[in-house]
C-alpha positions in Angstrom: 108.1 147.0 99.5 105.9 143.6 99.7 102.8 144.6 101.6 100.4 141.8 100.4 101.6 137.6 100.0 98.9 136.1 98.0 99.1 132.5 98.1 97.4 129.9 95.1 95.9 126.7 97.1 96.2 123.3 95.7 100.1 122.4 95.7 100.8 125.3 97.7 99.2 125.2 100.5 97.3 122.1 100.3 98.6 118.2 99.3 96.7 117.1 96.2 97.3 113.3 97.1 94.1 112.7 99.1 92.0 114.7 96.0 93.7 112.3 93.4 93.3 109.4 95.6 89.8 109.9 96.2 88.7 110.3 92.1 90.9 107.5 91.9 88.9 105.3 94.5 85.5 106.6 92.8 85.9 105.5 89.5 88.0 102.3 90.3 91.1 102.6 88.7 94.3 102.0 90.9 95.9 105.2 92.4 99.3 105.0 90.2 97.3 104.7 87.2 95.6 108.3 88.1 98.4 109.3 89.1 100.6 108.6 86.2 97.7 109.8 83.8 97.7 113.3 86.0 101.5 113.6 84.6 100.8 112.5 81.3 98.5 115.6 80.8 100.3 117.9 83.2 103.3 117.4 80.5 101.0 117.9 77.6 100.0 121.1 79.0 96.3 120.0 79.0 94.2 120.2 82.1 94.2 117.9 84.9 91.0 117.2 84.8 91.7 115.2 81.0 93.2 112.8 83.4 89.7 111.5 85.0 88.0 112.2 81.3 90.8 109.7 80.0 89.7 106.9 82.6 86.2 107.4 82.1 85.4 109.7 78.5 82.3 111.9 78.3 82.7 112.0 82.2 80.5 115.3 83.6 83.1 116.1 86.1 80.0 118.4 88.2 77.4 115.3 87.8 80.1 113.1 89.4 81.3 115.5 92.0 77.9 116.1 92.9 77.2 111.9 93.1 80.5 111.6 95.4 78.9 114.3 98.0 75.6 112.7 97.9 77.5 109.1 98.5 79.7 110.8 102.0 83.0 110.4 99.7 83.0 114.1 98.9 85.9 116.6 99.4 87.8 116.7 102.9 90.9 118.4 104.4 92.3 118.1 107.2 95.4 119.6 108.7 97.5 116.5 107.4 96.7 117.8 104.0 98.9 121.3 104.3 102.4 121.4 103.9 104.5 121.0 106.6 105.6 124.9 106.0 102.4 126.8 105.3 101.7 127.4 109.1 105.1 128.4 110.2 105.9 130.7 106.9 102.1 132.1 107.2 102.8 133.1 110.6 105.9 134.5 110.4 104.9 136.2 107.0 102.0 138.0 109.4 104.4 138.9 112.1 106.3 140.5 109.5 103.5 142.8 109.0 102.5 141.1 105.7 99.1 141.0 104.7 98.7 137.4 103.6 95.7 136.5 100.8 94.9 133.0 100.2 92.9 132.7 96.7 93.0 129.8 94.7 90.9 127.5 91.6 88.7 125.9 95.0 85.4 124.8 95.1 83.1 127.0 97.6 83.3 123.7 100.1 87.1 123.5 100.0 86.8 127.4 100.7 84.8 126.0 104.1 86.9 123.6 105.0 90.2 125.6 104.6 88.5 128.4 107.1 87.8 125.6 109.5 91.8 124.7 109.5 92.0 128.2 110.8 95.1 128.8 108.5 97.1 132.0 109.8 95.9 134.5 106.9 94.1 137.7 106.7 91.5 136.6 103.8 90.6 133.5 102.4 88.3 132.6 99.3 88.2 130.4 96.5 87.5 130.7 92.6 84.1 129.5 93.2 83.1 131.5 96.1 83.9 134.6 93.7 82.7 133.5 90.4 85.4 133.7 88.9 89.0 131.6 88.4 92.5 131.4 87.2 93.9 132.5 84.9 91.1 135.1 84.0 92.5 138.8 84.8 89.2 139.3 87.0 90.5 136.4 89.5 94.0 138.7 90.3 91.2 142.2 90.5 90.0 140.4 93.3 93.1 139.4 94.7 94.4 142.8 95.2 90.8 143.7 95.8 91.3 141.7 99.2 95.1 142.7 99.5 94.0 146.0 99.5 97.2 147.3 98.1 98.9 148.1 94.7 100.2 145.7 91.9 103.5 145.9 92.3 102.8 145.6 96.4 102.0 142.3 96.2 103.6 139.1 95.6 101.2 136.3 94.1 103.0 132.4 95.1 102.2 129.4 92.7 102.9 126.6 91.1 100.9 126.6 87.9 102.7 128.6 85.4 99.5 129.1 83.0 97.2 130.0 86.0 99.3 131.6 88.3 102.6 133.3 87.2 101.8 133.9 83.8 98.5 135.4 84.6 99.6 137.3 88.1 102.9 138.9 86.1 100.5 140.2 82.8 98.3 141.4 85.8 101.2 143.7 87.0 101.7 141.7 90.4 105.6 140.4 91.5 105.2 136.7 91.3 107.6 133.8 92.9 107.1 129.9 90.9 106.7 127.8 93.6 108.3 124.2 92.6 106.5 121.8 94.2 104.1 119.3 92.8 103.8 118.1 89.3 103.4 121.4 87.8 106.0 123.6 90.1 108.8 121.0 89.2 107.9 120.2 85.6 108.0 124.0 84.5 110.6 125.0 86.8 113.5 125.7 84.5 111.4 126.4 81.6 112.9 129.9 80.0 109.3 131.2 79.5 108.6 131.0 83.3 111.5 132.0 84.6 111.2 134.9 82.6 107.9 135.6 84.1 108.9 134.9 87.5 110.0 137.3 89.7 111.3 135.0 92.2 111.9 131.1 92.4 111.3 129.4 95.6 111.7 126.0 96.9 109.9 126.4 100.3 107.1 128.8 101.7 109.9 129.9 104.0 111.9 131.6 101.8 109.0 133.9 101.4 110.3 135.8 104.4 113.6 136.6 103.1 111.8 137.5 100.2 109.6 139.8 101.9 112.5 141.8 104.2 115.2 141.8 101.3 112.7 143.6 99.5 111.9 146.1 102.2 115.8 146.9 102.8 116.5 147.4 99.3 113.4 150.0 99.2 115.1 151.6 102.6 
């Protein structure tokens, strides 16, 4: 039985196109060139933030992200940012009886601004906010931590195999590869990962077939 959903954040939940478009706009580059430098390192299994040391080298990514906050071009969300099927599959995931865990590589801001979307979920807190991130085995203690149920209780959803289903499966929790964005669809039908994975899903909805399949076959 599923007790606990634990959802990553960024291409899960949450658009990255306004996050890219805004380091984009900051350091004056045009938004494909970003963009295609995002895939570029994505592919080379680096991470993505080589893309905005590759436009501007030596960058300090905290001095600059402190410089955009000061300068009103900081981070933002707003509900045009979430998937069209986070609130619908959240929901219905809840009405299921499903604890649902949102816990993702965030900033202790985006952890603010997400709470103020009022997302249907039952906890909510970024890597920041705990001092602590993907893929280190301390992030998924915390996540059960908040699900307040047993590894093999809990599904963890993502799209990043090295911080999310690798990571969550070592950890003991059930874990569905979400492909979407660069990284869900890149890795997708990579052995390695589909190994790893307990499930693959396309949509957030199929989270709730997941989740009742599951609690028949244990009936």
């Amino acid at each position: 039985m599923i007790r606990v959903v634990a959802l990553d954040i960024g291409e899960t939940l949450v658009r990255d196109d306004r996050y890219w478009a805004s380091w984009a706009d900051w350091l004056g580059v045009p938004r494909h060139t970003l963009s295609a430098l995002v895939g570029a390192v994505t592919a080379q299994g680096r991470d993505n933030a080589d893309a905005l040391r590759l436009v501007r080298p030596g960058l300090d990514l905290g001095a600059e992200y402190r410089a955009r906050e000061a300068a009103g071009r900081g981070e933002r969300l707003e509900e045009s940012d979430l998937y069209s099927d986070v609130r619908p599959a959240l929901t219905a995931l809840r009405d299921a009886g499903v604890r649902v865990v949102i816990a993702g590589n965030q900033t202790r801001k985006a952890g603010s601004l997400l709470r103020q979307l009022d997302l249907p979920a039952d906890y909510l807190a970024t890597s920041d906010e705990w001092g602590v991130a993907k893929p280190h085995p301390d992030f998924f203690a915390r996540v059960l931590d908040a699900g307040k149920a047993a590894p093999y209780e809990t599904l963890y959803v993502g799209d990043h195999p090295v911080n999310d289903t690798f990571p969550a499966s070592e950890a003991g929790l059930l874990t569905a590869h979400l492909c979407r964005g660069p990284w869900g669809h890149l890795w997708a039908d990579d052995t390695a990962v589909q190994e790893a994975a307990d499930y693959t899903i396309h949509s957030l909805h199929d989270l709730v077939d997941i989740v009742t399949e599951r609690d028949d076959t244990a009936t």
